[in-house]
C-alpha positions in Angstrom: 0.0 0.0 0.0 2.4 3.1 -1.5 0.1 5.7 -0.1 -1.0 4.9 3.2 2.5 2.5 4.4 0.2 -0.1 4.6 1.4 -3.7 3.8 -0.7 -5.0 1.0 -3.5 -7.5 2.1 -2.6 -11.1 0.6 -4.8 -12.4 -2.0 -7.5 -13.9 -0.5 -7.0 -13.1 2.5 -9.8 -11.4 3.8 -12.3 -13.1 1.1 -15.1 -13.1 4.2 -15.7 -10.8 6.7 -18.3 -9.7 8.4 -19.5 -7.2 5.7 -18.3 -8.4 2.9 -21.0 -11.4 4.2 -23.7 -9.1 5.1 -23.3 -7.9 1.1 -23.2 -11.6 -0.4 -26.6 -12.7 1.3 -28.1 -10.1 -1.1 -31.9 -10.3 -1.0 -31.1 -13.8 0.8 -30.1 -12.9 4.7 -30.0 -15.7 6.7 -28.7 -16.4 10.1 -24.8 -15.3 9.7 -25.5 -12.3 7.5 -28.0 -11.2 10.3 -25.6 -12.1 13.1 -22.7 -10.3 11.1 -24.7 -7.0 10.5 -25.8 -7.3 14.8 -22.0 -7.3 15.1 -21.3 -4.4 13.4 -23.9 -2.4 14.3 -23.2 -3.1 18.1 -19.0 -2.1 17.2 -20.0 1.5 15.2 -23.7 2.7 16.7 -21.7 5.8 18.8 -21.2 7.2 15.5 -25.0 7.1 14.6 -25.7 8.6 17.9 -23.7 11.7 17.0 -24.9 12.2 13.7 -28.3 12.3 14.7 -27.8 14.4 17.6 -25.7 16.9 15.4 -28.8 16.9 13.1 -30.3 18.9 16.0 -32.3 16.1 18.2 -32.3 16.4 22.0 -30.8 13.5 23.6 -33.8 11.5 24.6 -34.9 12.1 20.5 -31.3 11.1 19.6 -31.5 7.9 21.6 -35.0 6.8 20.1 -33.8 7.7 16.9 -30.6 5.6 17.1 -32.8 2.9 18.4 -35.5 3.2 15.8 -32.8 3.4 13.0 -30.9 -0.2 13.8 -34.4 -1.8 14.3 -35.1 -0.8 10.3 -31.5 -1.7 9.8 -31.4 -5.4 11.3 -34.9 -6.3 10.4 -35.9 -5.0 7.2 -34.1 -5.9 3.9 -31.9 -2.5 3.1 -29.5 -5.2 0.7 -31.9 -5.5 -2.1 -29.3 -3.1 -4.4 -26.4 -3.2 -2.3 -23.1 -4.2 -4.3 -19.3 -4.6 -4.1 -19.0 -1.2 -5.6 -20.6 0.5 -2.7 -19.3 -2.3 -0.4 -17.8 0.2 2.1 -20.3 -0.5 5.5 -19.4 3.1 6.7 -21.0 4.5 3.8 -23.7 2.8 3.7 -24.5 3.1 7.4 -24.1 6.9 6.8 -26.3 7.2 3.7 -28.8 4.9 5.5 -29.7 7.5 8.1 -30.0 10.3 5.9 -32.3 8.2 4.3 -34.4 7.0 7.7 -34.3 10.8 9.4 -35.8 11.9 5.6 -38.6 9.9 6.4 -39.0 10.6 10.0 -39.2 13.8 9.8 -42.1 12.9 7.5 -43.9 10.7 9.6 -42.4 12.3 13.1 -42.4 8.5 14.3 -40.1 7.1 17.0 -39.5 3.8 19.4 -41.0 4.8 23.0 -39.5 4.2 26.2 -40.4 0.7 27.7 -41.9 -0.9 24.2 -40.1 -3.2 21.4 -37.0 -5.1 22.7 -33.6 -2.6 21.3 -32.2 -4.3 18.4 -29.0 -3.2 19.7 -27.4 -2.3 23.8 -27.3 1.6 24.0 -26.3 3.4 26.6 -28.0 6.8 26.8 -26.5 8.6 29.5 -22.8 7.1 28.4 -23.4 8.1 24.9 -24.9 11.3 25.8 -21.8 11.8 27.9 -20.0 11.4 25.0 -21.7 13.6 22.5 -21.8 16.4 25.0 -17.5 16.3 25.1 -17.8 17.0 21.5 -16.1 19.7 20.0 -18.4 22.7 19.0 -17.3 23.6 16.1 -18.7 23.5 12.0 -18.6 19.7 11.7 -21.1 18.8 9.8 -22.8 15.8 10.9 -21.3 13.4 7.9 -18.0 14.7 8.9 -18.8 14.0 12.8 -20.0 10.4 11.5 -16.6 9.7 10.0 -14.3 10.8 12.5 -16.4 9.3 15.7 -16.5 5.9 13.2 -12.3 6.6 12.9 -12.1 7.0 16.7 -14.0 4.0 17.4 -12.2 1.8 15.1 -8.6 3.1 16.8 -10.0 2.2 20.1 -10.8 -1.0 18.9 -7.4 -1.5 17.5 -5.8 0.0 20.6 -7.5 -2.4 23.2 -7.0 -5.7 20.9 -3.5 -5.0 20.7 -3.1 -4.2 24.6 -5.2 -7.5 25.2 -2.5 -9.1 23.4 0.4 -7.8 25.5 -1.9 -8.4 28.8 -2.0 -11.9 27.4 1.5 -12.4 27.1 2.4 -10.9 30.5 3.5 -7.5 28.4 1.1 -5.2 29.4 3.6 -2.3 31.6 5.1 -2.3 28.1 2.7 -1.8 26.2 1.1 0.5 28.5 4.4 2.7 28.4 4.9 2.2 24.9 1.1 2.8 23.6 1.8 6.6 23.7 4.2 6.6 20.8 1.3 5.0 18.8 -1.3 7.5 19.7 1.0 10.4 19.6 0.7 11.1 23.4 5.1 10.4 23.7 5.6 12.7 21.2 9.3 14.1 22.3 9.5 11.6 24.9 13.4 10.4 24.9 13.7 6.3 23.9 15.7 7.0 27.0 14.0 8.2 29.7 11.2 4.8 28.4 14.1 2.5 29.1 15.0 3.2 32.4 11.7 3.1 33.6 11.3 -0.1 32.2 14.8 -1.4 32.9 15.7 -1.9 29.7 18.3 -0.9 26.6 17.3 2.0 24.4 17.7 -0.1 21.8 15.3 -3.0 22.4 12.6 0.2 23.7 13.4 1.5 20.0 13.1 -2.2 18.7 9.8 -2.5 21.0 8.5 0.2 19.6 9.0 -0.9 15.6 7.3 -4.0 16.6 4.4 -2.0 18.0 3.7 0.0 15.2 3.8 -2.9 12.9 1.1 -4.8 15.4 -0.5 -1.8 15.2 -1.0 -1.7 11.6 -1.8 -5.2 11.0 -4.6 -4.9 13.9 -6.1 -1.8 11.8 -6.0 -3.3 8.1 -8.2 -6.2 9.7 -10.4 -3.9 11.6 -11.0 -2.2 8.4 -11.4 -5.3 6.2 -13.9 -6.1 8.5 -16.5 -3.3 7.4 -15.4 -3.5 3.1 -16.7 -6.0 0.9 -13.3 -5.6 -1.2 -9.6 -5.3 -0.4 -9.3 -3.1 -2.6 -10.7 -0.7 -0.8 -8.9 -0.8 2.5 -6.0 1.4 1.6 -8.7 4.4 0.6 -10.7 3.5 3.2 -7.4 4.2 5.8 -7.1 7.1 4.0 -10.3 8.2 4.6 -10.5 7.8 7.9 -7.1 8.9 9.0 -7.7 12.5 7.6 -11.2 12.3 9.6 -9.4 12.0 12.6 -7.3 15.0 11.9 -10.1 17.5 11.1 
């Protein structure tokens, strides 16, 4: 991947994930596609939040709304035209609820409190919480979509690749190392990392290599997880990398 630093994906390699499943059942959804969409739509349903909310709603709107949205999503057919070429479940997602709050606003119709069982676990007053540590600026709410969806997906990255150090009795380094990954050790001295952690600079520079590549491996499977193609992963990093910097 020239553009992004990226290794390129393998042939093959990511041939199905949960999206690119979710696309293939088509006008035929069955038990994995439907299990596959639940698990995306459980990962990425912050970013939803937001969008709606920065439409305008008031929080308990925004929740019902959110709620409302995923219950069209996971039980009506919304695959009927979807295709490889717009295989990107980000976009689609986002395109979706343009779509659903078009109607809404139409038929002013939302889940109440205390009905229908959520087609998906949402936390109001964490997600609220969230949105109101937003930045006020002129995001619009696409561009709030994409970078909350960014953020999630680093998060996700971040905590699968500390699990991994937890699991191999590494977590004090990875916890000391994580902030040259997020950008938090900026101008920290290799130096002053070893000492704390009693070892060479050398191996903390070596450590930290080996992070970064962990690191990037973790995020090019996250993201092949929600495209239907390989090819789109390196625009889809991208993408989302200059979200994350607006």
């Amino acid at each position: 991947m020239p553009d992004s630093g990226f290794p390129a994906p393998r042939a093959g390699r990511f041939a199905t994930t949960r999206w690119s499943l979710v696309i293939a059942a088509g006008q035929k959804a069955n038990a994995r596609s439907a299990e596959a969409l639940a698990s995306l739509c459980e990962m990425y349903w912050y970013p939803v939040y937001a969008f709606i909310r920065r439409q305008g709603c008031h929080a308990d709107e925004g929740a019902d709304l959110t709620q409302e949205f995923f219950a069209r999503v996971l039980e009506k057919n919304y695959f009927h035209d979807a295709d490889p070429a717009r295989g990107r479940f980000r976009a689609f997602l986002c395109a979706s609820i343009r779509h659903f709050l078009s109607n809404e606003r139409d038929r002013a119709r939302t889940l109440k409190r205390g009905g229908a069982q959520p087609p998906i676990s949402l936390d109001v007053e964490t997600a609220e919480g969230r949105y109101q540590l937003e930045p006020r600026d002129d995001l619009t709410p696409e561009k709030l979509f994409d970078r909350r969806w960014a953020l999630v997906l680093l998060e996700r990255v971040l905590a699968r690749l500390r699990d991994e150090h937890v699991s191999a009795g590494k977590a004090e380094l990875f916890d000391r190392l994580k902030g040259f990954l997020t950008g938090d050790s900026e101008g920290v001295p290799y130096v002053d990392v070893a000492k704390a952690l009693r070892m060479t600079e050398g191996a903390i520079k070596v450590a930290v290599h080996r992070l970064r590549r962990q690191f990037r491996q973790l995020l090019i499977q996250e993201i092949a997880e929600t495209v239907s193609d390989p090819a789109d992963i390196d625009a889809e990093i991208e993408h989302l990398l200059k979200a994350v910097s607006v």
